[in-house]
C-alpha positions as a Markdown table, in Angstrom:
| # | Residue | x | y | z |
|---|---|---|---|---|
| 1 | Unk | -71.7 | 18.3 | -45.2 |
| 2 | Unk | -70.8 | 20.0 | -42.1 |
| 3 | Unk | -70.1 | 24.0 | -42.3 |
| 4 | Unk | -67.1 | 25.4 | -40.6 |
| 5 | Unk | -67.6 | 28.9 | -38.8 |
| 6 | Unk | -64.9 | 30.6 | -36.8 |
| 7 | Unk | -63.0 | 27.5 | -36.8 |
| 8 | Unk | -62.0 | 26.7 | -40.2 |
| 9 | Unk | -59.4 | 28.8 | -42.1 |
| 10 | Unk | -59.6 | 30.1 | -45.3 |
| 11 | Unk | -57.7 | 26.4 | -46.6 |
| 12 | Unk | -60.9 | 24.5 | -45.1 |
| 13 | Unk | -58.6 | 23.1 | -41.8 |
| 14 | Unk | -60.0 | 22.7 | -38.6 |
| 15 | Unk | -58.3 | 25.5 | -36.2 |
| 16 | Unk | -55.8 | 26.2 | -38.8 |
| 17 | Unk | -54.4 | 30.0 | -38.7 |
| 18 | Unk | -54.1 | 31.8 | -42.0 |
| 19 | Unk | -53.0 | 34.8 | -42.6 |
| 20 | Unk | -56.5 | 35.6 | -44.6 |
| 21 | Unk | -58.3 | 34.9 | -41.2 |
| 22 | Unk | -56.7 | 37.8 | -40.0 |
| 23 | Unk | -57.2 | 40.3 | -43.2 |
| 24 | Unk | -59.1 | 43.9 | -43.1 |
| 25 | Unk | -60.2 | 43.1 | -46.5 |
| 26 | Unk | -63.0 | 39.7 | -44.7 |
| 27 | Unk | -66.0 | 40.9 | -45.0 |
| 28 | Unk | -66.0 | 43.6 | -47.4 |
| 29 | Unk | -67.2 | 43.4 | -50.5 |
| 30 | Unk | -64.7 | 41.6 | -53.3 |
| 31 | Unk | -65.2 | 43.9 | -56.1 |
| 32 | Unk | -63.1 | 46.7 | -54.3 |
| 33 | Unk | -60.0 | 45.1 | -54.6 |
| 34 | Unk | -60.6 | 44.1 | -58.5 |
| 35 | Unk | -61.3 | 47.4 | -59.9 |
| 36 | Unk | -62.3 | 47.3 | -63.8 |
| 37 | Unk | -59.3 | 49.7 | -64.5 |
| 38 | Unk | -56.6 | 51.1 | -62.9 |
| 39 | Unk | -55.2 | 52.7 | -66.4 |
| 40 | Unk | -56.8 | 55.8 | -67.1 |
| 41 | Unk | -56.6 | 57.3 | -63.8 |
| 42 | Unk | -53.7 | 55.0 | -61.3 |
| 43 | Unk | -55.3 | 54.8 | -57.9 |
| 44 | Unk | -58.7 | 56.4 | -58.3 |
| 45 | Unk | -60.6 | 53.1 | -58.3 |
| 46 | Unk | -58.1 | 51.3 | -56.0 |
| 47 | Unk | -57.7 | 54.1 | -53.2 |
| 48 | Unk | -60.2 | 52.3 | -51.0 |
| 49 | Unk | -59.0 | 49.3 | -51.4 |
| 50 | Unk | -55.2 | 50.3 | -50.5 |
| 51 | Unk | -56.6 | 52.4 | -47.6 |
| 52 | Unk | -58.3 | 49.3 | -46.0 |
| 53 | Unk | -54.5 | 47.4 | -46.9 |
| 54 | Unk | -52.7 | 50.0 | -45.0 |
| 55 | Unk | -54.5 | 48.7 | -41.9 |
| 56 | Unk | -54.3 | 45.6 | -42.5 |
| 57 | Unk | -52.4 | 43.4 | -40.0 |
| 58 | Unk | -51.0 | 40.8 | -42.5 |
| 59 | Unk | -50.5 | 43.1 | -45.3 |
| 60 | Unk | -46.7 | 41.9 | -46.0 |
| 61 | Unk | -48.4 | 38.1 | -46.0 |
| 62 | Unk | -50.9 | 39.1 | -48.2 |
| 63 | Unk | -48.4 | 40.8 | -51.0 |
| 64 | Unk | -45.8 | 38.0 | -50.6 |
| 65 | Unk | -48.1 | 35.4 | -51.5 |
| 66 | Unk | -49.7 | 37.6 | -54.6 |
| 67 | Unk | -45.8 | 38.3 | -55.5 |
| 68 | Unk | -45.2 | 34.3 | -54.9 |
| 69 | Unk | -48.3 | 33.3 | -56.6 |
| 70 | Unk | -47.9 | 35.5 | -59.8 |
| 71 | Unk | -51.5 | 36.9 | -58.8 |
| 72 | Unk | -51.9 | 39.4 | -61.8 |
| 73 | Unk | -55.5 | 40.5 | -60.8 |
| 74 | Unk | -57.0 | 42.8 | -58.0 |
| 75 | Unk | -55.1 | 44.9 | -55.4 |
| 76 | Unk | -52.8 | 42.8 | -52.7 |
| 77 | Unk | -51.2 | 43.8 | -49.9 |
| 78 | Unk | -51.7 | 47.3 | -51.4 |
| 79 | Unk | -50.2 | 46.9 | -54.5 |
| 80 | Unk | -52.2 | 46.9 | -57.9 |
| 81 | Unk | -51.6 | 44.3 | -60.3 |
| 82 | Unk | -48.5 | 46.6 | -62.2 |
| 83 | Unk | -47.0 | 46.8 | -59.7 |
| 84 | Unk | -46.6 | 43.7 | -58.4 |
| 85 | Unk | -45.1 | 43.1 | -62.3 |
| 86 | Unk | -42.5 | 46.0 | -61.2 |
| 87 | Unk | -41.5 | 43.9 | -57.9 |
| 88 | Unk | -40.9 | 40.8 | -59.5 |
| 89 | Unk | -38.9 | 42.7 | -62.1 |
| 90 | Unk | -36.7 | 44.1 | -60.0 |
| 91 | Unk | -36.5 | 40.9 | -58.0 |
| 92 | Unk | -35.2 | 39.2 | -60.8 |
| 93 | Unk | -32.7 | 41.5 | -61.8 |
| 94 | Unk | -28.8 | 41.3 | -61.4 |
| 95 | Unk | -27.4 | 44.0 | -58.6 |
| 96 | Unk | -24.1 | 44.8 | -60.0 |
| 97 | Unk | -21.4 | 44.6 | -57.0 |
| 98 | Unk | -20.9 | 47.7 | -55.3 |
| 99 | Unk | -17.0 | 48.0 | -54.7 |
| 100 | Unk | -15.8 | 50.0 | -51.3 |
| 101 | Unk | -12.7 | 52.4 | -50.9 |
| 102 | Unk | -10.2 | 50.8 | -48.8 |
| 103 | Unk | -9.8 | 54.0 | -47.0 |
| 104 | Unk | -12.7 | 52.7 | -44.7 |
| 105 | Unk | -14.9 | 55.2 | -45.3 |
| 106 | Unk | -17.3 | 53.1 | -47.1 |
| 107 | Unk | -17.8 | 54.8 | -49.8 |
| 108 | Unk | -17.4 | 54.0 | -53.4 |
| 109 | Unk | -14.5 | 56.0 | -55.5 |
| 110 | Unk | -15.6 | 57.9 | -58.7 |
| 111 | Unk | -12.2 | 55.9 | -60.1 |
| 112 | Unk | -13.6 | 52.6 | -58.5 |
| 113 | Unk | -16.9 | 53.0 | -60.6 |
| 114 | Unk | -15.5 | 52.8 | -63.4 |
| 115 | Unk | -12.4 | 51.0 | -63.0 |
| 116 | Unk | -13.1 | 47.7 | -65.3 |
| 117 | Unk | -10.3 | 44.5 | -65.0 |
| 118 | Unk | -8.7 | 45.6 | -62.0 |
């Protein structure tokens, strides 16, 4: 079988640009960005791991497709595996309706917050 180098993408296709290709994170070593635990001290084992993120050219790629994907595992795009959780969360949640003033000041009346069956 015939070995790809510098002209596959991370998918196996001939010439086909990935947003991996482009990642800080090829080439180092994997176990940084899957610490053993992130719960006894937040961030301690994932700093290095979120430092090489921050300079990472594709780092919104990278956490949309953890986000997408459900990837519950490992640091992405900067983000540790909680959270991601949080994100989608807070995705999925119902923004209640902010209601202007009419006085075109766009802001929202104290009486308007709490006006209910107008």
């Amino acid at each position: 079988m015939k070995r790809c180098v510098m002209t596959c993408s991370s998918s196996g296709h001939p010439a086909a640009s990935d947003w991996r290709d482009r990642a800080s994170c090829v080439g180092e070593d994997p176990e940084i960005f899957f610490p053993l635990s992130d719960l006894a001290a937040p961030g301690t084992e994932a700093a290095l791991a979120r430092a090489i993120c921050r300079r990472c050219p594709v780092i919104i790629a990278c956490r949309t497709w953890a986000l997408d994907h459900g990837e519950d595992d490992g640091i992405w795009g900067a983000t540790t595996a909680a959270q991601r959780r949080a994100i989608r969360r807070a995705m999925t949640e119902t923004v209640p309706v902010v209601r202007r003033r009419g006085d075109g000041s766009g802001e929202e009346s104290l009486a308007d917050q709490h006006r209910c069956g107008d």
